[in-house]
PQR file with spaces between the fields and no chain letter, atoms N, CA, C, O and H, PARSE charges and radii, in Angstrom:
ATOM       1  N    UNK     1       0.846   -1.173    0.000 -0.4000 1.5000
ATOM       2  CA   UNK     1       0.000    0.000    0.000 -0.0000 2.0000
ATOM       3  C    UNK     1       0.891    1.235    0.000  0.5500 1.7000
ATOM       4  O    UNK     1       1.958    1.314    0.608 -0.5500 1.4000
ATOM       5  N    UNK     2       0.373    2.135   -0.702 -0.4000 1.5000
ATOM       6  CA   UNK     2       1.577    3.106   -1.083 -0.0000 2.0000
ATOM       7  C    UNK     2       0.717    4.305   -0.326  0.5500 1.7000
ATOM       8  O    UNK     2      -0.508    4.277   -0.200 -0.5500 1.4000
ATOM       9  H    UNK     2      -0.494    2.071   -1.196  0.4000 1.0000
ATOM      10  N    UNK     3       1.456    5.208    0.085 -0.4000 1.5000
ATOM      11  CA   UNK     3       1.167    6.475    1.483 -0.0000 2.0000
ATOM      12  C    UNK     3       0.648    7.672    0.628  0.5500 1.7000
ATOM      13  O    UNK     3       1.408    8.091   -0.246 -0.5500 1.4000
ATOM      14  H    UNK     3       2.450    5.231   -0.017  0.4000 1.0000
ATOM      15  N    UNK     4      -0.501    8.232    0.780 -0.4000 1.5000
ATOM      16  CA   UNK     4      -0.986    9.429    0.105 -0.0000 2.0000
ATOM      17  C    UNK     4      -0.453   10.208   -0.050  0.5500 1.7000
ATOM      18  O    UNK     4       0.340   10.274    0.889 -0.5500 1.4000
ATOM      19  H    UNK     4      -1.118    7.892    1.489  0.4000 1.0000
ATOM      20  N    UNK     5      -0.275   11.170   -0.850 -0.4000 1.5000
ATOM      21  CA   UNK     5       0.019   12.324   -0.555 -0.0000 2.0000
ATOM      22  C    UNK     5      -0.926   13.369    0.260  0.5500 1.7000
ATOM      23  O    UNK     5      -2.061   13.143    0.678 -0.5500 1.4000
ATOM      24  H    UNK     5      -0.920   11.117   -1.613  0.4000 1.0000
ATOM      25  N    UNK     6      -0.066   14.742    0.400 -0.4000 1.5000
ATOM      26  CA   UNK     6      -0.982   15.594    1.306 -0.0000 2.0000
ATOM      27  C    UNK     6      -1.952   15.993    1.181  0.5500 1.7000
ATOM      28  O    UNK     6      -2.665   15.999    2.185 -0.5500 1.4000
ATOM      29  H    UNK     6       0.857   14.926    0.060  0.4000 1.0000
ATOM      30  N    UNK     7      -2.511   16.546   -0.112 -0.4000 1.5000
ATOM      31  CA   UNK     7      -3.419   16.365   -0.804 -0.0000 2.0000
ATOM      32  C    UNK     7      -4.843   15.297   -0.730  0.5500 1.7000
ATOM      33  O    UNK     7      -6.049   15.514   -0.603 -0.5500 1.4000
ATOM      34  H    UNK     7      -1.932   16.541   -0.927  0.4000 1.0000
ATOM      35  N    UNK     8      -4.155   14.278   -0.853 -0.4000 1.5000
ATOM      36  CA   UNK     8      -4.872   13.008   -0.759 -0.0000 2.0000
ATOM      37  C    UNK     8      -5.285   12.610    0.514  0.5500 1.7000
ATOM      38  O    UNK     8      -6.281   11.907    0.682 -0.5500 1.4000
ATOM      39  H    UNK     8      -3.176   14.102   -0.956  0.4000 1.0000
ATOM      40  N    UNK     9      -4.648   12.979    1.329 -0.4000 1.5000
ATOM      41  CA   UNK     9      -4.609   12.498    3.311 -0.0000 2.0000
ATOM      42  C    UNK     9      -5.774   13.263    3.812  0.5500 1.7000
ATOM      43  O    UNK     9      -6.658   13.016    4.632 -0.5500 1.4000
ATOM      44  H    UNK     9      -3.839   13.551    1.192  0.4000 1.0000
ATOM      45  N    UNK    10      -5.358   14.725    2.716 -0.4000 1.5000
ATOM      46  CA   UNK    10      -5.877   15.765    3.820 -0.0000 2.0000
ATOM      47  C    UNK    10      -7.472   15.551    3.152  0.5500 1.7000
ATOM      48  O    UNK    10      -8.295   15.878    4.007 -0.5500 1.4000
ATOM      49  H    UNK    10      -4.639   14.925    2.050  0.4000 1.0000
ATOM      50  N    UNK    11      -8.080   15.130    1.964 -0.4000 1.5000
ATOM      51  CA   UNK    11      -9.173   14.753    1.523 -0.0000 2.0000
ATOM      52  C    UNK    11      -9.643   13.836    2.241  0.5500 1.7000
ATOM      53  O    UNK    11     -10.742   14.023    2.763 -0.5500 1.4000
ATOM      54  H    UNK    11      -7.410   14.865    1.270  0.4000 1.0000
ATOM      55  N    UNK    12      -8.899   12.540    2.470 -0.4000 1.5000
ATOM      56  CA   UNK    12      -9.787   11.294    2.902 -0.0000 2.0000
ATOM      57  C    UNK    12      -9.974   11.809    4.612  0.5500 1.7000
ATOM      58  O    UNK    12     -10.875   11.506    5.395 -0.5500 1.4000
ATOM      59  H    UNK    12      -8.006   12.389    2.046  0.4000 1.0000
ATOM      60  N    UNK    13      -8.780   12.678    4.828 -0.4000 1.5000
ATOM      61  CA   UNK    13      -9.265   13.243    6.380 -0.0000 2.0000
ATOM      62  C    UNK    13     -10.396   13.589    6.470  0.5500 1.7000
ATOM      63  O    UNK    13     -11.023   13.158    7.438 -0.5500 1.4000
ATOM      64  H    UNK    13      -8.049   12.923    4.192  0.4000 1.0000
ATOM      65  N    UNK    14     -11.109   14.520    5.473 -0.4000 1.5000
ATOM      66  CA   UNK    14     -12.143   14.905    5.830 -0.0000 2.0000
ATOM      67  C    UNK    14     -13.522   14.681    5.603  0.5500 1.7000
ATOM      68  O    UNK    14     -14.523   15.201    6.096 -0.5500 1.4000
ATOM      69  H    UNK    14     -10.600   14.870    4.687  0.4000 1.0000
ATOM      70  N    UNK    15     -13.342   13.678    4.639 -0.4000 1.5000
ATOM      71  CA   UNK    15     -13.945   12.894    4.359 -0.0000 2.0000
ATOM      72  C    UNK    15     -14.663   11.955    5.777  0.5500 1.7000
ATOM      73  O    UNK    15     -15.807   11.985    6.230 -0.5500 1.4000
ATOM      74  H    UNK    15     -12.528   13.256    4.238  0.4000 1.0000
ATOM      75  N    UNK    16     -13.471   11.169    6.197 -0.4000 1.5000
ATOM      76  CA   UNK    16     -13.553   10.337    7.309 -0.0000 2.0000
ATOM      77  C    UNK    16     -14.325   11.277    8.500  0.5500 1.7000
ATOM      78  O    UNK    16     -15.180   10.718    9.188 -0.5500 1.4000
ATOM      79  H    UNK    16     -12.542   11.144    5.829  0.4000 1.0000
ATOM      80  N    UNK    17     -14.026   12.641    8.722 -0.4000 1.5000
ATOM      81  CA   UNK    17     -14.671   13.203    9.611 -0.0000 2.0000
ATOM      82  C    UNK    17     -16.258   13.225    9.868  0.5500 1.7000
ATOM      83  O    UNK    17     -16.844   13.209   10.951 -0.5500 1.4000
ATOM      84  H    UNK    17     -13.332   13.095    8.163  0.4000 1.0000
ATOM      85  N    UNK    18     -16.815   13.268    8.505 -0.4000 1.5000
ATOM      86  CA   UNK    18     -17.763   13.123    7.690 -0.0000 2.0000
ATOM      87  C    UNK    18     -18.882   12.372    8.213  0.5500 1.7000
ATOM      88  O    UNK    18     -19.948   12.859    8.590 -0.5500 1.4000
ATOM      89  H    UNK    18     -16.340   13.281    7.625  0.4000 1.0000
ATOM      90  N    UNK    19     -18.561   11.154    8.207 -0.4000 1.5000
ATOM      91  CA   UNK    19     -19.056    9.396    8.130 -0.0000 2.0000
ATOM      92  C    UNK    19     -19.829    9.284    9.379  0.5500 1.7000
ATOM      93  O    UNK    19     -19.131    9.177   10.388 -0.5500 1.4000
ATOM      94  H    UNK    19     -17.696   10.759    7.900  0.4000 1.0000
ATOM      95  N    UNK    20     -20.763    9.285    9.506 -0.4000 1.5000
ATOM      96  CA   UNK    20     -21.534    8.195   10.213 -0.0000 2.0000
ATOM      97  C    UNK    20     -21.510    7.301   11.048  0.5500 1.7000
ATOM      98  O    UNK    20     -21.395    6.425   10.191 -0.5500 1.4000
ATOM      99  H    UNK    20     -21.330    9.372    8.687  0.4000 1.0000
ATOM     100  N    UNK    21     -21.517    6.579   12.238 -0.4000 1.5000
ATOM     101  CA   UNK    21     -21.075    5.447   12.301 -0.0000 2.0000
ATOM     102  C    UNK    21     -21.799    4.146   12.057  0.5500 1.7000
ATOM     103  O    UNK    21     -22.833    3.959   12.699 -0.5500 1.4000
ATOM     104  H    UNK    21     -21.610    7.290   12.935  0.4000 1.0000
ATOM     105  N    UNK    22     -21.322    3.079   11.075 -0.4000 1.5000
ATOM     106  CA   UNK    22     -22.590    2.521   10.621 -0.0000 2.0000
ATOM     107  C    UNK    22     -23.398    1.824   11.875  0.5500 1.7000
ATOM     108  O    UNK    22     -24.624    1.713   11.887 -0.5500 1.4000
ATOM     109  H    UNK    22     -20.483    3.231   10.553  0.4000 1.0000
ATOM     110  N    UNK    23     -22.683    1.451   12.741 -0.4000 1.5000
ATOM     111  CA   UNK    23     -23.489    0.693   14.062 -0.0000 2.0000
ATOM     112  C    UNK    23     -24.487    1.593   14.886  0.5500 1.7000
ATOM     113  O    UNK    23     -25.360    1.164   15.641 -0.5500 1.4000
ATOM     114  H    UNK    23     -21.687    1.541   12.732  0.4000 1.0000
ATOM     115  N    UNK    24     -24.180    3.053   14.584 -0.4000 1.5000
ATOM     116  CA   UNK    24     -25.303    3.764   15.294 -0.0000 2.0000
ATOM     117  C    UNK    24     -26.478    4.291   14.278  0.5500 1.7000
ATOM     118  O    UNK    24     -27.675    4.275   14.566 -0.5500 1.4000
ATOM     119  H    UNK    24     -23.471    3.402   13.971  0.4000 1.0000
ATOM     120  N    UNK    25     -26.056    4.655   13.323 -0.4000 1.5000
ATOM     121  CA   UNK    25     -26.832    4.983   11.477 -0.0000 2.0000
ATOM     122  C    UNK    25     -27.553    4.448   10.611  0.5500 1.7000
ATOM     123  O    UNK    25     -27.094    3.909    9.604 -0.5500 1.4000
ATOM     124  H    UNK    25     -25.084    4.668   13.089  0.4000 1.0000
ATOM     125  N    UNK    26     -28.832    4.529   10.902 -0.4000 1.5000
ATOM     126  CA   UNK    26     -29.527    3.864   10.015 -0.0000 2.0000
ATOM     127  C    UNK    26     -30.109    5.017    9.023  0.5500 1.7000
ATOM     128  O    UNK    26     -31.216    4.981    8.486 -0.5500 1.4000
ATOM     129  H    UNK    26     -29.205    4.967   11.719  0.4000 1.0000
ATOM     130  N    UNK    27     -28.979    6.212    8.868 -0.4000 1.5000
ATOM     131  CA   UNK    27     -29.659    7.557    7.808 -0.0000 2.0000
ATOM     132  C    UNK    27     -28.976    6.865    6.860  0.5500 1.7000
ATOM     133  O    UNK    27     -28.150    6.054    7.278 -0.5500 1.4000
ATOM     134  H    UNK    27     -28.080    6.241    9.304  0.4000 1.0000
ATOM     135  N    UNK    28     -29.179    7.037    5.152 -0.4000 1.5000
ATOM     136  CA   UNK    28     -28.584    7.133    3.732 -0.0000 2.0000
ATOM     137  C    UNK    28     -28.509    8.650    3.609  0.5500 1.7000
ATOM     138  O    UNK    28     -29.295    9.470    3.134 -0.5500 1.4000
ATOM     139  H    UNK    28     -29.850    7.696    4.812  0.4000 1.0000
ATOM     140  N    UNK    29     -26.848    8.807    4.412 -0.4000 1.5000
ATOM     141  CA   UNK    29     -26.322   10.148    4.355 -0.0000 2.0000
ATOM     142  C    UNK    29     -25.737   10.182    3.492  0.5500 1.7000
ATOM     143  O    UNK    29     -25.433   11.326    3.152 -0.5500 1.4000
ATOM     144  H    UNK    29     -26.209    8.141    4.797  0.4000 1.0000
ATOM     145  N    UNK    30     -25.191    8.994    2.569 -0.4000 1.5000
ATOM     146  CA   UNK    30     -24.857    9.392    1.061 -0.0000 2.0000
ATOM     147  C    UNK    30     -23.036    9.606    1.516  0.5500 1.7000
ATOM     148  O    UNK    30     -22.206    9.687    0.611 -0.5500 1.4000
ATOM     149  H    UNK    30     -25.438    8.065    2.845  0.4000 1.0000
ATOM     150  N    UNK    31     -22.712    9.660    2.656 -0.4000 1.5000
ATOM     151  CA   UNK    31     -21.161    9.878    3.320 -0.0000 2.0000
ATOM     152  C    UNK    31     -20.400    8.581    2.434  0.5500 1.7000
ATOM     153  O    UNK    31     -19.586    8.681    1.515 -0.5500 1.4000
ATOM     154  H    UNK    31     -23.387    9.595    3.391  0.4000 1.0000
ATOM     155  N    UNK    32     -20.750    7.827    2.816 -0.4000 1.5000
ATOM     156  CA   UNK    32     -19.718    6.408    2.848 -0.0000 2.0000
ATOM     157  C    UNK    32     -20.017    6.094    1.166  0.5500 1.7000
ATOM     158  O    UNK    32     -19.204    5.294    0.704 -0.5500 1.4000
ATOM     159  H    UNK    32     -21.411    7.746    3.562  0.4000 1.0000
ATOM     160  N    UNK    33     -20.944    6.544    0.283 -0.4000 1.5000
ATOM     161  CA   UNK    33     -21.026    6.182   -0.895 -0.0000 2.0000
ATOM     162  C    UNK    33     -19.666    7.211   -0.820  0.5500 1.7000
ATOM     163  O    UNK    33     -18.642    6.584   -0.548 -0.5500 1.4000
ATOM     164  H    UNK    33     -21.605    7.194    0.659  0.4000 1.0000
ATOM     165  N    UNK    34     -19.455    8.767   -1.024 -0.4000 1.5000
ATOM     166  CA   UNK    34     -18.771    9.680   -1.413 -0.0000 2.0000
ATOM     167  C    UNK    34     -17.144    9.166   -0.810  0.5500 1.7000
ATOM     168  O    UNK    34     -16.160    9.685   -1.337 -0.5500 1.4000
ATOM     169  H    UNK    34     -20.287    9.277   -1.245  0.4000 1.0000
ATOM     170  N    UNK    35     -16.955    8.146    0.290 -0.4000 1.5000
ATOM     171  CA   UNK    35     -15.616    7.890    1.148 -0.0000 2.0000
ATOM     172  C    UNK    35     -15.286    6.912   -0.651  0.5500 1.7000
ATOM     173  O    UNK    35     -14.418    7.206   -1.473 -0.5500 1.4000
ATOM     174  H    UNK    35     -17.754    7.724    0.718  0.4000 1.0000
ATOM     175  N    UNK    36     -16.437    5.643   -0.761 -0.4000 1.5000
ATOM     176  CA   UNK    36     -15.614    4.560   -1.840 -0.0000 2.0000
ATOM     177  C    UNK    36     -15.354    5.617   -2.973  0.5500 1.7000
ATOM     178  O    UNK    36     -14.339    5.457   -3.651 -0.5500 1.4000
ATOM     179  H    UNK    36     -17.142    5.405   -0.093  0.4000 1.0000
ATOM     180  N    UNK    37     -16.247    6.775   -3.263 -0.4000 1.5000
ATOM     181  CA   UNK    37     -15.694    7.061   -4.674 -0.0000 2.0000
ATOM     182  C    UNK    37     -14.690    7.830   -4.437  0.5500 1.7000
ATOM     183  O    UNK    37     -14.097    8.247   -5.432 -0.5500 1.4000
ATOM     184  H    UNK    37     -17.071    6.905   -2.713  0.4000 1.0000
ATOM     185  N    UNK    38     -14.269    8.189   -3.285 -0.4000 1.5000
ATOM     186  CA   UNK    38     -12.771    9.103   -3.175 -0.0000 2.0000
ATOM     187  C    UNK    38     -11.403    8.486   -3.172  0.5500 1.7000
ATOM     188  O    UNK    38     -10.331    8.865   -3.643 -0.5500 1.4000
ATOM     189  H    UNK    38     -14.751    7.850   -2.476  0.4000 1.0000
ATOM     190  N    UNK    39     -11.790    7.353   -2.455 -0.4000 1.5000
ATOM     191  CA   UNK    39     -10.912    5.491   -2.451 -0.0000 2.0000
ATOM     192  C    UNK    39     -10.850    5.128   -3.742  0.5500 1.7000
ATOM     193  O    UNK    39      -9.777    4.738   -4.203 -0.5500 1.4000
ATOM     194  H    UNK    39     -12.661    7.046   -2.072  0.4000 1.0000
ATOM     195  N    UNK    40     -12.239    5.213   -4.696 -0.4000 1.5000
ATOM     196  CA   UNK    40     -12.032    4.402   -6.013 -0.0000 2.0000
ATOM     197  C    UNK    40     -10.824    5.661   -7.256  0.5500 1.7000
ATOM     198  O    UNK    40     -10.079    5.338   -8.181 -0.5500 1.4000
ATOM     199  H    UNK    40     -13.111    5.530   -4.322  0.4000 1.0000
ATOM     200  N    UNK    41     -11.097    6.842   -6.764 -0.4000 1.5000
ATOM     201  CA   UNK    41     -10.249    7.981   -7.349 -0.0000 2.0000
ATOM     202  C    UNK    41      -8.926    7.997   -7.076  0.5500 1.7000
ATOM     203  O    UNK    41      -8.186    8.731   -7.731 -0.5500 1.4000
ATOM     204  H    UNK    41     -11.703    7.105   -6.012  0.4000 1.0000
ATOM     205  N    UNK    42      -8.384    7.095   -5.952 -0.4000 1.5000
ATOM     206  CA   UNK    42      -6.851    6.679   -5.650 -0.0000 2.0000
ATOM     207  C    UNK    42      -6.520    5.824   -5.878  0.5500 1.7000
ATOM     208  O    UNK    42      -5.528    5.398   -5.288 -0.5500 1.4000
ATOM     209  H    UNK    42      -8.985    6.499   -5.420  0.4000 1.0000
ATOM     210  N    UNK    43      -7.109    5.119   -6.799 -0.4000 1.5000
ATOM     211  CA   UNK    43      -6.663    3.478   -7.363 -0.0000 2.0000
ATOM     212  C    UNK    43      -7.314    2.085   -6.790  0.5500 1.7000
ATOM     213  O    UNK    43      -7.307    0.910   -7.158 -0.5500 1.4000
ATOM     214  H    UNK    43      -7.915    5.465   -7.279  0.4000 1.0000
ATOM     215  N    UNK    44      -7.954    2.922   -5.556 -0.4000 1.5000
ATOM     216  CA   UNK    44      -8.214    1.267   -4.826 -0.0000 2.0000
ATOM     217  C    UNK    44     -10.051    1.048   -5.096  0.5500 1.7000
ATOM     218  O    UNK    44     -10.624    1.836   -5.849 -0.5500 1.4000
ATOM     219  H    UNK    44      -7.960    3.876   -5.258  0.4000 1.0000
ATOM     220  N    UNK    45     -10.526    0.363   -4.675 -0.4000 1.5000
ATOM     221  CA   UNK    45     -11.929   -0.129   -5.175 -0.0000 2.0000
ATOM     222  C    UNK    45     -12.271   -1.166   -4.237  0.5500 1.7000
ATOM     223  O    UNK    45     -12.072   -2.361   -4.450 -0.5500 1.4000
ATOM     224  H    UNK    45     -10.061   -0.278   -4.063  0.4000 1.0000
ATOM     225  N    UNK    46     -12.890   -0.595   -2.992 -0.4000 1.5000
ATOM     226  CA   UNK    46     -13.456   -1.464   -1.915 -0.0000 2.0000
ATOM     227  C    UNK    46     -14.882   -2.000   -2.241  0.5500 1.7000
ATOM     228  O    UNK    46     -15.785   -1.459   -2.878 -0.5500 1.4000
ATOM     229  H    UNK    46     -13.052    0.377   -2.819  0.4000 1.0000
ATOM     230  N    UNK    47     -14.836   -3.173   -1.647 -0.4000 1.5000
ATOM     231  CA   UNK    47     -16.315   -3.730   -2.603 -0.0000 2.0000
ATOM     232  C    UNK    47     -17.652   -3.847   -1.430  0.5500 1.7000
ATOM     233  O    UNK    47     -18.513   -4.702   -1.641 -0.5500 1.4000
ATOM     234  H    UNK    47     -14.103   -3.613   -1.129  0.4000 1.0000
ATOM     235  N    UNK    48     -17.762   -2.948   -0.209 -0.4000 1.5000
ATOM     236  CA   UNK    48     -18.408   -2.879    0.225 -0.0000 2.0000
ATOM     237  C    UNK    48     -17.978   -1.031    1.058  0.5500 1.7000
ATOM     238  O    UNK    48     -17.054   -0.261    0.799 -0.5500 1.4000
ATOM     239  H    UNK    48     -17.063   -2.254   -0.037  0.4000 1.0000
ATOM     240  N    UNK    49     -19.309   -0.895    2.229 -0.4000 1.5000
ATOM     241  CA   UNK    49     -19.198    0.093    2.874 -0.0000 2.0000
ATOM     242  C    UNK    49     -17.860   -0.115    4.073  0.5500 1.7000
ATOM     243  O    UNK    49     -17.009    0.597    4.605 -0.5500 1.4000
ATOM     244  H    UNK    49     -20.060   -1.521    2.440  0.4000 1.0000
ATOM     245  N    UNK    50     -18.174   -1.155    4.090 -0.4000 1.5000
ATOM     246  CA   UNK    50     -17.147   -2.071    5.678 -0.0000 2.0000
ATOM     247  C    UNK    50     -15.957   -1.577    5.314  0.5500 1.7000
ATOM     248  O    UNK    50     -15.266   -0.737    5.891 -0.5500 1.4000
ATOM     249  H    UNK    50     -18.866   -1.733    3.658  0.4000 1.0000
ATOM     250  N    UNK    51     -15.682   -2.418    3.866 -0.4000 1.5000
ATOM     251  CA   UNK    51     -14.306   -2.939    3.503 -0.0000 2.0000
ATOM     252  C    UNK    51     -13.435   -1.412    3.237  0.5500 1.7000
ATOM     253  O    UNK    51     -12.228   -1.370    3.475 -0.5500 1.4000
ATOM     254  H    UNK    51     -16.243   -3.100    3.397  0.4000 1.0000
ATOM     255  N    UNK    52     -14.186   -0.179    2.720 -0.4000 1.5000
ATOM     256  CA   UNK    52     -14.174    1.039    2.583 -0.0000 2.0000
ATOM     257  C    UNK    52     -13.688    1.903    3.998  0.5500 1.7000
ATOM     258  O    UNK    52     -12.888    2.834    3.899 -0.5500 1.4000
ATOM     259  H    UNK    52     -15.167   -0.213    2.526  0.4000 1.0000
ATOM     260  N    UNK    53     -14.023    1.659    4.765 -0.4000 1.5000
ATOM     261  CA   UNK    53     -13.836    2.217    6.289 -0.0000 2.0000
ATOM     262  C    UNK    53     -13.099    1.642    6.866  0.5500 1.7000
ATOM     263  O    UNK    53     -12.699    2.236    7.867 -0.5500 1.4000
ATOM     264  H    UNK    53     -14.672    0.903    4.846  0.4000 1.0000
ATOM     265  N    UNK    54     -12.713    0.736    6.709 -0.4000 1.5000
ATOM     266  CA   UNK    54     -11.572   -0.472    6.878 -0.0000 2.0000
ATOM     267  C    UNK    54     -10.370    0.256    6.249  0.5500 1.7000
ATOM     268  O    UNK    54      -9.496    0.842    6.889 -0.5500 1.4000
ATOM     269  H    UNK    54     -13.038    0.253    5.896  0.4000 1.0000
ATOM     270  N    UNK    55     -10.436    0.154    5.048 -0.4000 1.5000
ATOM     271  CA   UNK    55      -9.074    0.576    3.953 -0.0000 2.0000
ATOM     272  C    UNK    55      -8.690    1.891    4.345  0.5500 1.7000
ATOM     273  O    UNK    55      -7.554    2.193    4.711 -0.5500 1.4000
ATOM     274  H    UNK    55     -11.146   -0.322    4.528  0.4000 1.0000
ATOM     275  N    UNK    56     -10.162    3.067    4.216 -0.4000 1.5000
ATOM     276  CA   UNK    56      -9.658    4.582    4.985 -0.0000 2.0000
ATOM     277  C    UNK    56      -9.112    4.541    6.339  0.5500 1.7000
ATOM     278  O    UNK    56      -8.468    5.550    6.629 -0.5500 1.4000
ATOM     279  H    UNK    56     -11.085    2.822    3.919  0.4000 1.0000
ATOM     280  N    UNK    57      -9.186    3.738    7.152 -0.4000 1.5000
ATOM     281  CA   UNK    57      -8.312    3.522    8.580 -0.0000 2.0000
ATOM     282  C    UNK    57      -7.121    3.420    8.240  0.5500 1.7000
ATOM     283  O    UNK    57      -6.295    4.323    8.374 -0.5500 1.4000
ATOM     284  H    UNK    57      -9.709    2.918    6.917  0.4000 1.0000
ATOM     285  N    UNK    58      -6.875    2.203    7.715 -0.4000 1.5000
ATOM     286  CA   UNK    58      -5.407    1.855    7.116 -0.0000 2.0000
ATOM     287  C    UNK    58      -4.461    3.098    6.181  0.5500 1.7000
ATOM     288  O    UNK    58      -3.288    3.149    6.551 -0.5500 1.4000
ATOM     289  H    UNK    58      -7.545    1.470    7.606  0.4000 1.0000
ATOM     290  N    UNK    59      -4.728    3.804    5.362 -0.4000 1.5000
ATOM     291  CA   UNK    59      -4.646    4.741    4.930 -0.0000 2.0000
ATOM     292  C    UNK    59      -4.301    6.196    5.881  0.5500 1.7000
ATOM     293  O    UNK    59      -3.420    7.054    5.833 -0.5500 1.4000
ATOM     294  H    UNK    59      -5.680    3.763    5.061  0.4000 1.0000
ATOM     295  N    UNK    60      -5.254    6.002    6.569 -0.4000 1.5000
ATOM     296  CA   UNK    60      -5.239    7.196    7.286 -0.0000 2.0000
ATOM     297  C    UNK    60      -3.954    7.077    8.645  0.5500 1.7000
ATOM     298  O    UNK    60      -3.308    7.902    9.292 -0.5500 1.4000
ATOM     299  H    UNK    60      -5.970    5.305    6.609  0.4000 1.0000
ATOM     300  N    UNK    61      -4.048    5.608    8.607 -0.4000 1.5000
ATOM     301  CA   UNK    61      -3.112    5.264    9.937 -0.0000 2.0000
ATOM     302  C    UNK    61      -1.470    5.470    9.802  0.5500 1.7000
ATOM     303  O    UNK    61      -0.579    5.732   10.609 -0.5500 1.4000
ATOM     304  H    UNK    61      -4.573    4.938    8.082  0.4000 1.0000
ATOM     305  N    UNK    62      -1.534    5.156    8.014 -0.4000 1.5000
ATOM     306  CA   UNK    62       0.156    5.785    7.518 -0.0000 2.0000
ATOM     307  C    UNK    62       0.143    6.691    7.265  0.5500 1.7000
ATOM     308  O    UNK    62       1.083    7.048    7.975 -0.5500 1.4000
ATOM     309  H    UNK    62      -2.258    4.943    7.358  0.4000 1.0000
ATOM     310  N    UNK    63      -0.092    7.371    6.883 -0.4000 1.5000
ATOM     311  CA   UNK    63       0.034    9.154    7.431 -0.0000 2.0000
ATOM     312  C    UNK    63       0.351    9.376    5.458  0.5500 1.7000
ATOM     313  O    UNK    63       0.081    8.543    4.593 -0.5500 1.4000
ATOM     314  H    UNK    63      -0.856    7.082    6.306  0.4000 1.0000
ATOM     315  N    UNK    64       0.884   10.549    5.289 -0.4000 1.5000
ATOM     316  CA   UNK    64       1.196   10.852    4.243 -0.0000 2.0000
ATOM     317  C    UNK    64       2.746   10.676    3.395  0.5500 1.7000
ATOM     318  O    UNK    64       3.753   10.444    4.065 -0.5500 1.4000
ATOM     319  H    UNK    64       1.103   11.225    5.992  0.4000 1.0000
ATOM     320  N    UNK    65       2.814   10.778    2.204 -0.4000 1.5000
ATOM     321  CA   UNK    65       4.242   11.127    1.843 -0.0000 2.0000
ATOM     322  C    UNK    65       4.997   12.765    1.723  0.5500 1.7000
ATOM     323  O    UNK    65       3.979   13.456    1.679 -0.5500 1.4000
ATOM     324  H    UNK    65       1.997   10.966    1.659  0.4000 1.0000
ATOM     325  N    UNK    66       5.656   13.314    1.681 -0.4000 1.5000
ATOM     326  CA   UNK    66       6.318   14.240    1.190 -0.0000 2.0000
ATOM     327  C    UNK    66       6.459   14.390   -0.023  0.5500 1.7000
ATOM     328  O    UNK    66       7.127   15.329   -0.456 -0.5500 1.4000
ATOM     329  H    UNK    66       6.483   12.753    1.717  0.4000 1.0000
């Protein structure tokens, strides 16, 4: 997995701020559709909401590149 740039970090950051939590959310806030298509715009393509919030953790947990 290759480290975002700042650009990219600082998007899915706020993105992630965003979100819902699905265990408390039963709204179609339309958040977590907008998280996969920001994920699918960096190369990757999560095939659910889970697997999506999963991957933005991981992502978010390596921080950025220079």
């Amino acid at each position: 997995m290759t480290q975002l740039t700042r650009t990219q970090f600082d998007a899915l950051q706020d993105q992630w701020e965003r979100l819902p939590d699905l265990g408390t959310s039963y709204s179609n806030s339309g958040e977590h559709y907008r998280l996969v298509a920001l994920l699918n715009s960096y190369g990757y393509h999560p095939s659910s909401r889970e697997a999506a919030i999963k991957l933005a953790e991981r992502l978010l947990s390596h921080g950025y590149s220079n």
